[in-house]
KEKE-3310 file (N, C-alpha, C; in steps of 0.2 Angstrom, whole numbers, plus 5000, padded with zeros to 4 digits):
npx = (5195:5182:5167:5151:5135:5120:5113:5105:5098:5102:5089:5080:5077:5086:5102:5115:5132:5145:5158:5178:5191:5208:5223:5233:5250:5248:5254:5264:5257:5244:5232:5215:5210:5197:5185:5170:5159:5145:5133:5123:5118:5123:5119:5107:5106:5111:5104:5093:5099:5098:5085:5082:5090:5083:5071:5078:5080:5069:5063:5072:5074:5064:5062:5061:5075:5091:5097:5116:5132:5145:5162:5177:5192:5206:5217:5213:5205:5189:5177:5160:5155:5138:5126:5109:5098:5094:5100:5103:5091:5093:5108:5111:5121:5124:5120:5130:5142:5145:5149:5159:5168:5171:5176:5168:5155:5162:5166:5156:5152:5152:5164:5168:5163:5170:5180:5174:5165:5173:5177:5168:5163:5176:5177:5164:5168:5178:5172:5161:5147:5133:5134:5130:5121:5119:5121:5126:5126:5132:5125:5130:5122:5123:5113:5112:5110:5101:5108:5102:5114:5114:5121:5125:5138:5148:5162:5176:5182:5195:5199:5194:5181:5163:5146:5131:5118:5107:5103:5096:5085:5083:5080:5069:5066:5076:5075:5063:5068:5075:5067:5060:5070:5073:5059:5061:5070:5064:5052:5059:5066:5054:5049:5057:5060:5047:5035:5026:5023:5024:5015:5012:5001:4997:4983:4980:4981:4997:5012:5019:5028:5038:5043:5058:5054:5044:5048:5054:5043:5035:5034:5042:5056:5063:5054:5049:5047:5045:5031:5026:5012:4997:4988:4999:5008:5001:5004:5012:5013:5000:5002:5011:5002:4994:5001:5002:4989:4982:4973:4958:4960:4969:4961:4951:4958:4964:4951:4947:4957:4956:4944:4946:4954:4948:4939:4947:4946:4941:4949:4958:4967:4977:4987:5002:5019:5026:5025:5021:5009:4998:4991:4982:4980:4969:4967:4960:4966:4963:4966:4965:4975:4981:4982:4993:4994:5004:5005:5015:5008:5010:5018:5006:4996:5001:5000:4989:4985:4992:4987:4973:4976:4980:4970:4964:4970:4969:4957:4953:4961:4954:4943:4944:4949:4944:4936:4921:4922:4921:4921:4916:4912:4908:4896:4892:4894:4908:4917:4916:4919:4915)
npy = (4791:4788:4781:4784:4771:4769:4751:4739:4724:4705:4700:4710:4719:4736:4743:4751:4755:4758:4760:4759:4762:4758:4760:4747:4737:4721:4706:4710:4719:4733:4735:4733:4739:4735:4739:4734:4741:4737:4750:4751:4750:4759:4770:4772:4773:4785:4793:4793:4799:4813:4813:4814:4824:4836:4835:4840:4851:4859:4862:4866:4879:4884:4887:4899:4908:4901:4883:4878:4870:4871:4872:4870:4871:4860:4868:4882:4888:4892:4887:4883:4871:4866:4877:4883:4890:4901:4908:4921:4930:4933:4938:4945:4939:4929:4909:4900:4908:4909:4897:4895:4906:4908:4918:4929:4930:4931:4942:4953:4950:4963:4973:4974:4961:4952:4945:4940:4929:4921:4918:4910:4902:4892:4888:4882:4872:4866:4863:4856:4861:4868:4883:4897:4914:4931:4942:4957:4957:4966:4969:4969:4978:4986:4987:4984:4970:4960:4945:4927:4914:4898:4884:4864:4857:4843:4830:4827:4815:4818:4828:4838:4850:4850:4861:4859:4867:4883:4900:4913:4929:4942:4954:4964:4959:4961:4975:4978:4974:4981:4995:4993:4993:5004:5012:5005:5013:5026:5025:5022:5034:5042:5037:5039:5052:5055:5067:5062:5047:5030:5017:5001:4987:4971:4961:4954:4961:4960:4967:4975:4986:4999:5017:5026:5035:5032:5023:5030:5034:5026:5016:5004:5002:4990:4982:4983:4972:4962:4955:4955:4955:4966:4966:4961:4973:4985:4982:4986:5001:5001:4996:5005:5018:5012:5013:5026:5031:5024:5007:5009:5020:5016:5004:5010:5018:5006:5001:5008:5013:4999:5000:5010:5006:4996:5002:5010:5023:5042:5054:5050:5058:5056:5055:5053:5044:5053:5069:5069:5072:5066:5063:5052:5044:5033:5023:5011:5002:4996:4985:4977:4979:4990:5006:5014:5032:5042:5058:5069:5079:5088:5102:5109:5108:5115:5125:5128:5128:5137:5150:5150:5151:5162:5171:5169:5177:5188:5192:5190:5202:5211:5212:5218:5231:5246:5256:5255:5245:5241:5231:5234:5228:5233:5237:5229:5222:5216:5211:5212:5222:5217)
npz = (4731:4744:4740:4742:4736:4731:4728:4722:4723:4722:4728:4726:4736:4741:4748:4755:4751:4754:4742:4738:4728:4721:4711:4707:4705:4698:4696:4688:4679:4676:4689:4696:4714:4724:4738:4743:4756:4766:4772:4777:4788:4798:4791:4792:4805:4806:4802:4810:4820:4816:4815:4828:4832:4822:4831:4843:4840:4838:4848:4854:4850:4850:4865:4879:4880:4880:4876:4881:4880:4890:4890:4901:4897:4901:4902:4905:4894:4884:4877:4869:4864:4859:4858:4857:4845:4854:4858:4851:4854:4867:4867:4857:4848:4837:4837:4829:4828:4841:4843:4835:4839:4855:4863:4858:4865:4879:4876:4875:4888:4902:4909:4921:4928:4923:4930:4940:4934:4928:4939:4947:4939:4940:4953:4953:4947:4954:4964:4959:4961:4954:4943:4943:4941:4936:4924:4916:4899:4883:4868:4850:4844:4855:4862:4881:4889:4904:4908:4914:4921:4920:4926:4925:4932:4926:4928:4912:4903:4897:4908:4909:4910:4907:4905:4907:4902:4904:4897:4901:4898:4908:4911:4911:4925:4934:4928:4935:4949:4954:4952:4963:4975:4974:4977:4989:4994:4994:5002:5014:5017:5018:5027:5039:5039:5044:5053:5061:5071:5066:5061:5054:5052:5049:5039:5050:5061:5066:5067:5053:5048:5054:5060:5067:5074:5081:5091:5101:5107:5113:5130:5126:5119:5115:5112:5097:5085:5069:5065:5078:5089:5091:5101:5111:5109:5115:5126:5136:5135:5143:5154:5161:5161:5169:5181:5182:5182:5190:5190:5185:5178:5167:5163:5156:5146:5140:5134:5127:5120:5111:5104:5098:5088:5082:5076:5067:5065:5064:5077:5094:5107:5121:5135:5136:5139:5152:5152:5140:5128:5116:5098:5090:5076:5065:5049:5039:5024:5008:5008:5019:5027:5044:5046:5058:5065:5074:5085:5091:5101:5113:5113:5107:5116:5127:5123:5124:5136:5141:5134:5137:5156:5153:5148:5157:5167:5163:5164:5174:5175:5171:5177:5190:5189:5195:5188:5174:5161:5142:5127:5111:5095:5080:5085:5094:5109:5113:5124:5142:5159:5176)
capx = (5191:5178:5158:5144:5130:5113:5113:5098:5103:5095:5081:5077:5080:5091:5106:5119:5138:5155:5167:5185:5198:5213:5228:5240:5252:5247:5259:5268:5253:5241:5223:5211:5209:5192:5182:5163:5159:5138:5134:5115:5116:5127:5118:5100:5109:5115:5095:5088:5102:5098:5077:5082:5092:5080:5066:5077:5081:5063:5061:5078:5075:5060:5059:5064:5083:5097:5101:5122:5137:5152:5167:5182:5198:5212:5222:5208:5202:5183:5173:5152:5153:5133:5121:5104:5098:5089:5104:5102:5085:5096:5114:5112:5124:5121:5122:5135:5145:5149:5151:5166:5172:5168:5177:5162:5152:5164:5170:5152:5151:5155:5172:5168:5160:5175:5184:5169:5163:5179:5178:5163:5165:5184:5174:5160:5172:5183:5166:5157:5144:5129:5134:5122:5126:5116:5128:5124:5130:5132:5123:5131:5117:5125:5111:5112:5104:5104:5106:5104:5116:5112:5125:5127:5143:5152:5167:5174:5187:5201:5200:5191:5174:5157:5141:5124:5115:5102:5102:5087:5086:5082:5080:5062:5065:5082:5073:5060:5069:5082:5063:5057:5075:5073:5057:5059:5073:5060:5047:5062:5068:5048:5046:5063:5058:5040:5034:5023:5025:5020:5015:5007:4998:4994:4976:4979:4983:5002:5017:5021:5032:5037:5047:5062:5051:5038:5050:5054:5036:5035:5036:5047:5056:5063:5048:5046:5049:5041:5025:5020:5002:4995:4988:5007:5009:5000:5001:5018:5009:4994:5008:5013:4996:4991:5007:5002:4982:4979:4970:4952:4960:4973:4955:4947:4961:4963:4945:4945:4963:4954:4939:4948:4959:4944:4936:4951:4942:4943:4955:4960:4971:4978:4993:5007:5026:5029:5021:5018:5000:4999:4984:4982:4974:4971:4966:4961:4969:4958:4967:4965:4980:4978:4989:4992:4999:5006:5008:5015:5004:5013:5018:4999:4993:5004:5001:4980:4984:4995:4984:4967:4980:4982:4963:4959:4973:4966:4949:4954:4963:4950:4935:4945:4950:4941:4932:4917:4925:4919:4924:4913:4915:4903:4890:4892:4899:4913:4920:4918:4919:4910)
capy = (4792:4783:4784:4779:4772:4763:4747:4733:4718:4703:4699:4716:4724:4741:4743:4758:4753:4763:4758:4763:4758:4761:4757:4743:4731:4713:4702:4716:4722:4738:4733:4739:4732:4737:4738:4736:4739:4738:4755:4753:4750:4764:4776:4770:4777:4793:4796:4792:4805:4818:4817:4817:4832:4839:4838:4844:4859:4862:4862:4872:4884:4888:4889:4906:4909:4897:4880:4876:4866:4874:4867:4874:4865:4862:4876:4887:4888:4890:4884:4882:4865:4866:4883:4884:4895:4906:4914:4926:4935:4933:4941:4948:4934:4921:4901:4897:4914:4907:4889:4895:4909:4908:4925:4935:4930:4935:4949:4955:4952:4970:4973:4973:4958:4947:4942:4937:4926:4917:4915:4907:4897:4887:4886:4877:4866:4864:4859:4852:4864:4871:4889:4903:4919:4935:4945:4961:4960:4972:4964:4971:4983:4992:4986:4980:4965:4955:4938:4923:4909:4892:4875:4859:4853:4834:4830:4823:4809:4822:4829:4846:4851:4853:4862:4859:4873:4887:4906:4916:4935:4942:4962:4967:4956:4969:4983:4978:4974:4990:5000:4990:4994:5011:5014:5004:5018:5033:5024:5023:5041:5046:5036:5041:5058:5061:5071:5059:5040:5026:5008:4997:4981:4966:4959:4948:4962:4961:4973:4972:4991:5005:5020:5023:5039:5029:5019:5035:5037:5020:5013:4999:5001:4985:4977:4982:4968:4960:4948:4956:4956:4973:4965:4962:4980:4988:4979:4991:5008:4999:4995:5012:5021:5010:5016:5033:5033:5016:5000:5009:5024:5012:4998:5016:5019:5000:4997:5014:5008:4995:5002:5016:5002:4991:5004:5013:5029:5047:5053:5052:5059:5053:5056:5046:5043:5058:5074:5070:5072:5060:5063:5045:5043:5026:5020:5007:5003:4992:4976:4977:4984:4997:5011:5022:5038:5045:5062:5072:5087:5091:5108:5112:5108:5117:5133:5129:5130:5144:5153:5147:5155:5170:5173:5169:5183:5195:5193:5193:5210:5217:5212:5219:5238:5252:5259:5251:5243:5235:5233:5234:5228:5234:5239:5223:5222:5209:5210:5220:5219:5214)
capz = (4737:4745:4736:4742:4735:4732:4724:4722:4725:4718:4728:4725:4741:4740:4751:4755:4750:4754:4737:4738:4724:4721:4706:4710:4701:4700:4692:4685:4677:4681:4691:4700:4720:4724:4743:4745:4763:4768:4778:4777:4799:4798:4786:4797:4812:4806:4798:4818:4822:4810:4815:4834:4832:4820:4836:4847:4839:4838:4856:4861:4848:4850:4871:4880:4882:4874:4880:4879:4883:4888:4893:4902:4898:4910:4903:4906:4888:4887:4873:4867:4857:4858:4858:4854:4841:4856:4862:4848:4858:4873:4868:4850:4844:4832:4840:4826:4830:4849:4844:4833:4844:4864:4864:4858:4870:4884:4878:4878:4895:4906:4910:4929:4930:4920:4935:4945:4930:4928:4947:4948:4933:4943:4961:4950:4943:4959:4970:4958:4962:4948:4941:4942:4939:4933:4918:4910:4894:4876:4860:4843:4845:4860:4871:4887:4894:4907:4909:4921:4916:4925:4920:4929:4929:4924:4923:4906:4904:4899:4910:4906:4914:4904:4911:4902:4906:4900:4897:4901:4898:4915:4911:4916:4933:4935:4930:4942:4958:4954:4953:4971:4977:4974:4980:4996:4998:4995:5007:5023:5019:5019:5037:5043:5040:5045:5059:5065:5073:5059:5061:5049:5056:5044:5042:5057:5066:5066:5066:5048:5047:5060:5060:5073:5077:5085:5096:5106:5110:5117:5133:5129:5112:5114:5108:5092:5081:5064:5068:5085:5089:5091:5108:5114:5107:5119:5133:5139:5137:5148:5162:5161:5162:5175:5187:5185:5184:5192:5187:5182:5172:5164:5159:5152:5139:5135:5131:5123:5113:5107:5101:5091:5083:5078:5071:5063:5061:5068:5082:5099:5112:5127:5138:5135:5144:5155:5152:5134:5124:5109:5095:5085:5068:5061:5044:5037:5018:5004:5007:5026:5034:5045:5047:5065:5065:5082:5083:5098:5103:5120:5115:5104:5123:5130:5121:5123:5142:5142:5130:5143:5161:5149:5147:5164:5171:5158:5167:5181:5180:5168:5184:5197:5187:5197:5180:5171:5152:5140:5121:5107:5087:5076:5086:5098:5116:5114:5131:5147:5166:5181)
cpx = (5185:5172:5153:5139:5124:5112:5107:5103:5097:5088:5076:5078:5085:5095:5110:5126:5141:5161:5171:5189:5202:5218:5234:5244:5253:5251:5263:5263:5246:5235:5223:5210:5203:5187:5175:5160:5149:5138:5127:5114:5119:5122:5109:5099:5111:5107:5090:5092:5099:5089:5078:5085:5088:5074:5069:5079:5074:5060:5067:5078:5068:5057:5061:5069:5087:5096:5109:5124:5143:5155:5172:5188:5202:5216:5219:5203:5193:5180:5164:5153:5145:5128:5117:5101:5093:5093:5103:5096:5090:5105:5114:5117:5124:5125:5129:5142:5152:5151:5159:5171:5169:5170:5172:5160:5153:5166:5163:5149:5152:5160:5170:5166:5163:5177:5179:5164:5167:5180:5174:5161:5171:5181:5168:5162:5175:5176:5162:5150:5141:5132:5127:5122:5120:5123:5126:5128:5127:5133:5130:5128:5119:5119:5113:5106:5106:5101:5110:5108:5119:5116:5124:5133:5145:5160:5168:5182:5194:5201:5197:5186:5168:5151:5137:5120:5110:5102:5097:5090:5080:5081:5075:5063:5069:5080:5067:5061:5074:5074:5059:5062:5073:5066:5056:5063:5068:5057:5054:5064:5060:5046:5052:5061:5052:5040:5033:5026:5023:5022:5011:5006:4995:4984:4974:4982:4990:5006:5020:5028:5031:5040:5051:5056:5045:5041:5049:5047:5033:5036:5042:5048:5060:5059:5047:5050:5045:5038:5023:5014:5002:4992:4995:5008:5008:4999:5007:5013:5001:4997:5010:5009:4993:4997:5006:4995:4979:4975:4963:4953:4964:4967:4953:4951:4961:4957:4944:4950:4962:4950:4940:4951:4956:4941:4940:4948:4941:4952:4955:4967:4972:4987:4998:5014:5027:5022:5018:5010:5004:4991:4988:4976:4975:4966:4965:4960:4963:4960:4966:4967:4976:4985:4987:4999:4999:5009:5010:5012:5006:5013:5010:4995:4995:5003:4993:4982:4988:4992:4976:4971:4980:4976:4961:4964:4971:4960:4949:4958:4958:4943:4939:4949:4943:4933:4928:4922:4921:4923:4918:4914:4908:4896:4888:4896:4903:4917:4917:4919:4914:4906)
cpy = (4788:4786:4779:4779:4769:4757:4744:4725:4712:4699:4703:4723:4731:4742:4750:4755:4759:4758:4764:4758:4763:4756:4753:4738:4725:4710:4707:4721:4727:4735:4736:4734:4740:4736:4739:4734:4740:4744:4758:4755:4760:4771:4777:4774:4784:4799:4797:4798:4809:4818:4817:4824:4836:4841:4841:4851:4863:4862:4868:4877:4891:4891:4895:4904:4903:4892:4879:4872:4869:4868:4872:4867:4866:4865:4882:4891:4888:4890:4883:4878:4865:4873:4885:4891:4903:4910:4919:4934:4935:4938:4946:4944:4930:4913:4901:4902:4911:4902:4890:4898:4910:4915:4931:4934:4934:4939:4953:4957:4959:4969:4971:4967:4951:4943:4937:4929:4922:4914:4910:4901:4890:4887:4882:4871:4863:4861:4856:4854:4866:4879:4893:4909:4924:4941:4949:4960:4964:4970:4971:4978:4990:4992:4981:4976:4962:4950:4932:4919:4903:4886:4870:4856:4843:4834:4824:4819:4812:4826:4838:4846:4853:4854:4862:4863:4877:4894:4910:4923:4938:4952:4963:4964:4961:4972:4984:4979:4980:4995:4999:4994:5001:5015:5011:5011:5024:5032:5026:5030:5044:5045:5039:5050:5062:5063:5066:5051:5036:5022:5007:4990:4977:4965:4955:4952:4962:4962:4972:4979:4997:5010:5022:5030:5037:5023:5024:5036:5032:5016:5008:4997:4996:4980:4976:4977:4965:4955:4951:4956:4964:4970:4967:4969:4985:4989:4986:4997:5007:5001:5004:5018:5021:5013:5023:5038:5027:5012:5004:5014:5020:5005:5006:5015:5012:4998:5005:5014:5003:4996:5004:5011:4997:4996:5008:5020:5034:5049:5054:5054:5058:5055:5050:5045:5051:5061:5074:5067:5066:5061:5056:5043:5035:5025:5014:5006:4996:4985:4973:4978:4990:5000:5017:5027:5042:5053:5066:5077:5090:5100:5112:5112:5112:5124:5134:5132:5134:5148:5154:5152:5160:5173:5175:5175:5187:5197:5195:5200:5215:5217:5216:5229:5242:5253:5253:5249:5238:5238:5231:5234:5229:5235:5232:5222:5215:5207:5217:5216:5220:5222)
cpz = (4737:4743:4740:4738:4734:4727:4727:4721:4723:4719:4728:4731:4739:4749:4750:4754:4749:4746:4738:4732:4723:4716:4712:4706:4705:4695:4685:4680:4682:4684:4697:4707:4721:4733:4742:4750:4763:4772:4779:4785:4800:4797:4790:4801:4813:4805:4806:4821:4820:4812:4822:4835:4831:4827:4841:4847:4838:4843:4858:4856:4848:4860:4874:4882:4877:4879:4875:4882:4883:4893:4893:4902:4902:4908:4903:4902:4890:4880:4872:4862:4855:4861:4855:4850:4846:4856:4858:4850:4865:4873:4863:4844:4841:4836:4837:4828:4837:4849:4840:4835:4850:4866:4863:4863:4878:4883:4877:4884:4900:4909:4918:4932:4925:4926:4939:4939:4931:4934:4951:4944:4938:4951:4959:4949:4948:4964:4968:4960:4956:4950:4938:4942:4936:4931:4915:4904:4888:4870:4855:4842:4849:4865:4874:4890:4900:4908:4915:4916:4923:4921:4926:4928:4929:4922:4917:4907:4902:4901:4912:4909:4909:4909:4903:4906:4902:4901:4897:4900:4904:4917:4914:4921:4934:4935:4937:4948:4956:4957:4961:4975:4979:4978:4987:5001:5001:5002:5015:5023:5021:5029:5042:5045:5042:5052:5065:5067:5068:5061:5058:5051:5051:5046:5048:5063:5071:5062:5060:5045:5051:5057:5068:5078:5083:5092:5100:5107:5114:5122:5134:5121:5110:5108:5101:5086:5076:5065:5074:5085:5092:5098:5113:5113:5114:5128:5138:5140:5143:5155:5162:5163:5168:5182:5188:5185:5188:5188:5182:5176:5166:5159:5154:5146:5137:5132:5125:5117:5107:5102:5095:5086:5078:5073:5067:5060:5067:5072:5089:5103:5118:5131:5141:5141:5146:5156:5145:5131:5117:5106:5089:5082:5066:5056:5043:5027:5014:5005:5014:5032:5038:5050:5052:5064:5073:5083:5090:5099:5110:5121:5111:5112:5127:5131:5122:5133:5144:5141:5136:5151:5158:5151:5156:5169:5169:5159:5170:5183:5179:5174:5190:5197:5192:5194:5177:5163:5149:5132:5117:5098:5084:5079:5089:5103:5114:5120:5136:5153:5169:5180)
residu = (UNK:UNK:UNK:UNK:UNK:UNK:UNK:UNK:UNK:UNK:UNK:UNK:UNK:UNK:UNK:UNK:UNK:UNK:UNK:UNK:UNK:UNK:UNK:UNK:UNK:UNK:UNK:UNK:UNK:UNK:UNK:UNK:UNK:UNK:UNK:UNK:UNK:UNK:UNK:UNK:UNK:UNK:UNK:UNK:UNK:UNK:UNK:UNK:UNK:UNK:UNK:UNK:UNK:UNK:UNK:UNK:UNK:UNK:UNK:UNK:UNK:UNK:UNK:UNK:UNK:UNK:UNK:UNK:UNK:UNK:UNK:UNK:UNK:UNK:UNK:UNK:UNK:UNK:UNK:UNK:UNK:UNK:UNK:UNK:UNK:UNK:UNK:UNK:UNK:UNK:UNK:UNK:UNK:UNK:UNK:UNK:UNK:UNK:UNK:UNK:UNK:UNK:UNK:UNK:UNK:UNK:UNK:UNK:UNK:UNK:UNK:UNK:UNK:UNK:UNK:UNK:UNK:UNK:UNK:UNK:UNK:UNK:UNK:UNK:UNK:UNK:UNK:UNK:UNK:UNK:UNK:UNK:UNK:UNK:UNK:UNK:UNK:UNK:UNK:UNK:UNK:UNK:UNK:UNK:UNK:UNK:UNK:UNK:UNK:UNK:UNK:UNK:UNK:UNK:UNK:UNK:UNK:UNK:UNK:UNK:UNK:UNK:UNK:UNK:UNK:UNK:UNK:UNK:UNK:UNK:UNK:UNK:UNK:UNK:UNK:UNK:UNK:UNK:UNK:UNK:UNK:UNK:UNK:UNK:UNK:UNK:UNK:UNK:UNK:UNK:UNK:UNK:UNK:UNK:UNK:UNK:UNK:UNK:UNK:UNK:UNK:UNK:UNK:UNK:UNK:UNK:UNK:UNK:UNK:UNK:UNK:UNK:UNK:UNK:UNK:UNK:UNK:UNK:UNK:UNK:UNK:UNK:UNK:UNK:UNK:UNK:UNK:UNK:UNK:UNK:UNK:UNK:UNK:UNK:UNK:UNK:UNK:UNK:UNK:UNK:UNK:UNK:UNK:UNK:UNK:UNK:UNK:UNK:UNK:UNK:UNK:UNK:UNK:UNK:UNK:UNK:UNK:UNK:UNK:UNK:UNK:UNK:UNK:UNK:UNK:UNK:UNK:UNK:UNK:UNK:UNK:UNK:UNK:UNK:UNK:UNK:UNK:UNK:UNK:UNK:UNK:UNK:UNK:UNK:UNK:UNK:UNK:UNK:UNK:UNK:UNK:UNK:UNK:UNK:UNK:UNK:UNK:UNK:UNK:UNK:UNK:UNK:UNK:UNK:UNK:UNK:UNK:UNK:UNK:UNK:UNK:UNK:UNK:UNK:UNK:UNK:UNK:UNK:UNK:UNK:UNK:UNK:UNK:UNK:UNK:UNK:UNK:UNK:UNK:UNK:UNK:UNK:UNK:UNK:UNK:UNK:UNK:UNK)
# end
């Protein structure tokens, strides 16, 4: 077999040399043939190897997530020739694990989310397109993580596809937008459901979120759309006002619309589409929003001025009785007649 090794040489210099020998018969007798090849360029080149690798594993091991190189062969074979020692914070797997078997990896993967893996992997490769992909997968451990997983791909001379690429583990961001998700749900059941009308108006004064309740209470619920100006807003229920108290009562409430909306503070009441009453509260929130509430009082009106007719009958029959009456609580006249 072949040996390497260091000789000095005689200007003093030291060198690296490959010897090989081997038995052979020379003129019918046994001898040695003997190689001594130079492998100092050689052995130079392996040494500038060996500290570039060393820096860069001390770059890909220590940044968040893994970087790899997989490769899909053209029988569909799939491969990790190269996996930095992060994957391990990222899957529960060890780098050398996945470089000897690719199948850990995937069979980590969630069953339901195999096919979609694989299918985005051969639409990567068939367009020459970067694969991006977020992937729960199931450490060792039996926890669940998830991960993004980013390659670029190339192709390679037989014909195979590699993607250089990097791993990140993507859990808090998931659990975050799952907890957004969930609570954007709460928030549209809460608006869908309340009594009142709700709109929310940015700091510049535009329509930032409504509910559908406050379309129906609206002149023209076309309109409501995200970015409007709270000007534009009002301008419908102005027209509408004005068709049915004219131009001076229609200035009253806009100048008195505006007021309440600047100052965001108290309530007022006003008679909106039809016959209906409307009482509208407005806040304003610490970042600068401000939030109006529309609420319909048609029938709390209705029962003030039927309760008011009541009174006024009950006077008028109790002044028009014959006999003197009066009522008395506690040693206090509370009512009588004319």
């Amino acid at each position: 077999p072949a040996v390497e090794q260091k000789r000095i040489r005689f200007d003093g210099s030291i060198v690296e040399v490959e010897t090989a020998s081997s038995f052979v018969l020379w003129e019918g007798k046994p001898a040695v043939v003997g190689v001594l090849r130079d492998i100092s360029a050689r052995k130079e080149a392996e040494k500038a190897l060996a500290k570039t690798e060393r820096r860069l594993s001390a770059v890909t091991d220590h940044i968040p997530g893994a970087i790899f190189e997989r490769i899909l062969a053209p029988d569909g074979t799939l491969s990790f020739p190269y996996v930095s020692a992060g994957v391990f914070e990222v899957t529960g797997l060890s780098a050398e694990d996945i470089m000897a078997d690719a199948s850990l990896f995937i069979d980590s993967i969630q069953a339901e989310f195999h096919a979609a893996y694989r299918s985005g992997l051969k639409q990567s490769a068939r367009e020459m397109v970067p694969f991006d992909m977020e992937l729960p997968v199931t450490g060792p451990d039996g926890a669940t993580r998830w991960l993004q997983s980013r390659g670029y791909p190339r192709k390679r001379s037989d014909g195979s596809v590699a993607w250089d690429g990097i791993m990140i583990d993507v859990t808090s961001q998931k659990q975050a937008q799952e907890i957004a998700v969930r609570h954007h749900h709460w928030l549209d059941e809460a608006l869908i459901n309340m009594p009142s009308g709700f709109l929310l108006w940015d700091n510049e004064d535009r329509l930032v979120l409504w509910n559908e309740r406050i379309a129906r209470y609206h002149p023209d619920p076309d309109l409501f759309k995200e970015g409007i100006s709270f000007e534009e807003f009002i301008q419908a229920p102005y027209q509408n006002i004005r068709e049915r108290l004219g131009e001076e009562g229609a200035m009253e409430w806009l100048t008195e619309r505006r007021r309440q909306h600047q100052e965001a503070a108290g309530n007022y009441e006003f008679q909106g589409i039809g016959t209906h009453w409307f009482n509208l509260r407005e806040r304003r929130t610490p970042e600068g929003f401000t939030v109006t509430m529309l609420t319909d009082v048609t029938d709390r009106r209705d029962s003030e001025i039927r309760r008011q007719e009541s009174e006024e009958r009950y006077r008028t029959l109790i002044n028009l009785m014959p006999d003197a009456l009066y009522v008395h609580k506690r040693g206090r006249i509370a009512l009588c007649n004319e």
